[in-house]
N, C-alpha and C positions, 0 to 999 in steps of 0.2 A: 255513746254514753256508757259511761262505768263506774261503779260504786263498790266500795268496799264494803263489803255485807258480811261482818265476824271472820269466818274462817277461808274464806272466797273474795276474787274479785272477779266479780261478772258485767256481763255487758249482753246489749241486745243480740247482737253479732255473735258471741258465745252460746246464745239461747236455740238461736237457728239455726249454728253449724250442727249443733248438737242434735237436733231434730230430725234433719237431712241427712246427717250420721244413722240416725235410725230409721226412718223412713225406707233409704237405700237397702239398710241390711233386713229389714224385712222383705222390700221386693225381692234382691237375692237370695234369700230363703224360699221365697215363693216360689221363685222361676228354678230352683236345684231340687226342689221339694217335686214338682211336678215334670222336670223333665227329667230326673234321673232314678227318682223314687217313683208315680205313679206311670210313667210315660215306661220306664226299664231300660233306658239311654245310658250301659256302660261302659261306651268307647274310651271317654275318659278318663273314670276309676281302673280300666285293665292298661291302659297306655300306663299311668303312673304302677301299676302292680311291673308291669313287664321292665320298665325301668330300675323301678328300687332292686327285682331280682337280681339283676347284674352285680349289687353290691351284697349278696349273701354272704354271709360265712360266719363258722360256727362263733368267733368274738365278738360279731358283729352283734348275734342273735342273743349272746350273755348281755353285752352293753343296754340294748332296749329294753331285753327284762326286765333289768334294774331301773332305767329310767321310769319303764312304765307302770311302777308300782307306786310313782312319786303322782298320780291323778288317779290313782284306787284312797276308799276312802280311809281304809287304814292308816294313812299318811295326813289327807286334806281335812278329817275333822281333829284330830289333836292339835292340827294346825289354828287350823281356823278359831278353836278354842282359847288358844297361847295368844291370839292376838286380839280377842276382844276380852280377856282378863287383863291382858297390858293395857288396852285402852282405858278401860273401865279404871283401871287402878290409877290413871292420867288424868280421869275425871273426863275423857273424851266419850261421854256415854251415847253420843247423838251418831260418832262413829262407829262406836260398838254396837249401835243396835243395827246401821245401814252394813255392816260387816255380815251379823248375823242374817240380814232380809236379803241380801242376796245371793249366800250362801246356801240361804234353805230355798230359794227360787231355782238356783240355779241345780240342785239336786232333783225340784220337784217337777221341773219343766224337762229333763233329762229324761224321766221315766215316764210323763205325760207323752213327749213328743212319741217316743218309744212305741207306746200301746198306740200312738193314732198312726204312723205307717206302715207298720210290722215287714219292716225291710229285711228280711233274711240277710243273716251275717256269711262273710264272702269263705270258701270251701278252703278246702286243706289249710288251716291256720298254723301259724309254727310253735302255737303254746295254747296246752288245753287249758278248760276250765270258764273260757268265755262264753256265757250264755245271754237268755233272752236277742234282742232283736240291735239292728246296726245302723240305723238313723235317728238321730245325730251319734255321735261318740262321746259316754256319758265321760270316758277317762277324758279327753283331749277338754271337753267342755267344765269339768272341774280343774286341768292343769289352766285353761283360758282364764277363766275367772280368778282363779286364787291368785294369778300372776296381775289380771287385771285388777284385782281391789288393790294389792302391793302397789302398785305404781301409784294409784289415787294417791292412796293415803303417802305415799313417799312424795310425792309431787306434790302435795300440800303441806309437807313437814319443813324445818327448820334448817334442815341439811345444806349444803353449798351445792350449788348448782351442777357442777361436775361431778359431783356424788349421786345427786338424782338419775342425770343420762347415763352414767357407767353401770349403774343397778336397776334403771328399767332398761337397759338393754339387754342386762345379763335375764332380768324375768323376762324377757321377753322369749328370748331364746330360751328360755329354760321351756315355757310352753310350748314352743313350736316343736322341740324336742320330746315331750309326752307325746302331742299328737302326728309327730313322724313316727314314734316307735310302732303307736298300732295299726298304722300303714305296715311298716316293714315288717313287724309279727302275723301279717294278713287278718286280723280280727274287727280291721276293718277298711271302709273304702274309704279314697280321697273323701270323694263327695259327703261320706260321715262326719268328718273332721271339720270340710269345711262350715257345712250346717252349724256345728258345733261352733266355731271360730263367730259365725252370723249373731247364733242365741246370745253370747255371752255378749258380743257390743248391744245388743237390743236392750240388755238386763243392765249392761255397764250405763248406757246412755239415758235409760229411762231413771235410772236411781239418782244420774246428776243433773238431770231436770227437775224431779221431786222435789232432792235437797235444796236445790237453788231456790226451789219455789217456795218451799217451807220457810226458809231462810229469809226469803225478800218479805213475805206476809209476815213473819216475825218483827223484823225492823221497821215496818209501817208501822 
């Protein structure tokens, strides 16, 4: 069964994928949170370190720079601000405010998770200045989400279809290239990033079961 409920069309099936979608990323959080953070299992974050080495070199390390100023928040709240004035000026305020709730979630679960594993950041890093602690990756987990709310909102927009997958694929990539750069600048490990990739479906997943729900009690 499916209903057109205003800005959505939902269905039971949609309600559960979505669940299962979070469900999972939380055990995967769980099971990386305790085998690699408390347990101290880093076969697999030096495996990926000793790999990306290979690909060193001094252009290599200009290019990530650049990228990975694009998930510092000098970059992601101007942003985030440009698109919930756009909204609001659309009269899309129910999106502008689910823009703004995840936005400040996902900054404020970044520095919560931070202070509850005090994961020491990985040694000799190849650009100073990175402090505090290294699980999850607060850069890779603001490129996540701010790519992750664009697609929403783009995949709910008016656009043609081929317009939509050519620009969530290009944000997609555009995130997973924030959170390689702090791979490849050592500042941090796989397993921070991927942490980071978990939170932000857990925050993306739980915001369109909200709305959905909101939405359905609304049209009752």
């Amino acid at each position: 069964m499916k209903k057109n409920i205003g800005y959505f069309k939902i269905s039971v099936l949609e309600f559960f994928v979505a669940l299962g979608i979070l469900l999972f990323a939380i055990a995967l959080f769980t099971f990386i949170a305790n085998e690699v953070v408390f347990e101290n299992d880093g076969r697999f974050d030096f495996k990926v370190f000793h790999f990306i080495e290979t690909y060193q070199s001094p252009a290599i390390t200009r290019i990530a720079k650049f990228v990975t100023w694009f998930g510092t928040g000098f970059f992601l709240i101007p942003a985030y601000l440009v698109i919930i004035v756009f909204l609001s000026k659309r009269k899309q305020f129910r999106e502008a405010v689910m823009v703004a709730i995840v936005a400040t979630l996902s900054l404020l679960s970044g520095w919560l998770l931070k202070d509850i594993f005090h994961r020491p950041r990985p040694i000799a890093p190849l650009v100073s200045g990175a402090g505090g602690y290294s699980f999850p990756s607060g850069h890779s987990l603001g490129g996540f989400t701010f790519s992750g709310v664009l697609i929403y909102l783009l995949l709910h927009s008016s656009k043609p279809g081929y317009v939509k997958w050519i620009l969530s694929i290009f944000l997609i990539l555009f995130a997973f290239l924030i959170a390689l750069s702090r791979i490849y600048l050592r500042v941090h490990f796989a397993s921070d990033v991927l942490g980071s990739l978990l939170v932000t479906i857990v925050w993306l997943t739980l915001t369109f079961i909200f709305l959905n729900t909101i939405e359905k009690r609304n049209v009752q």
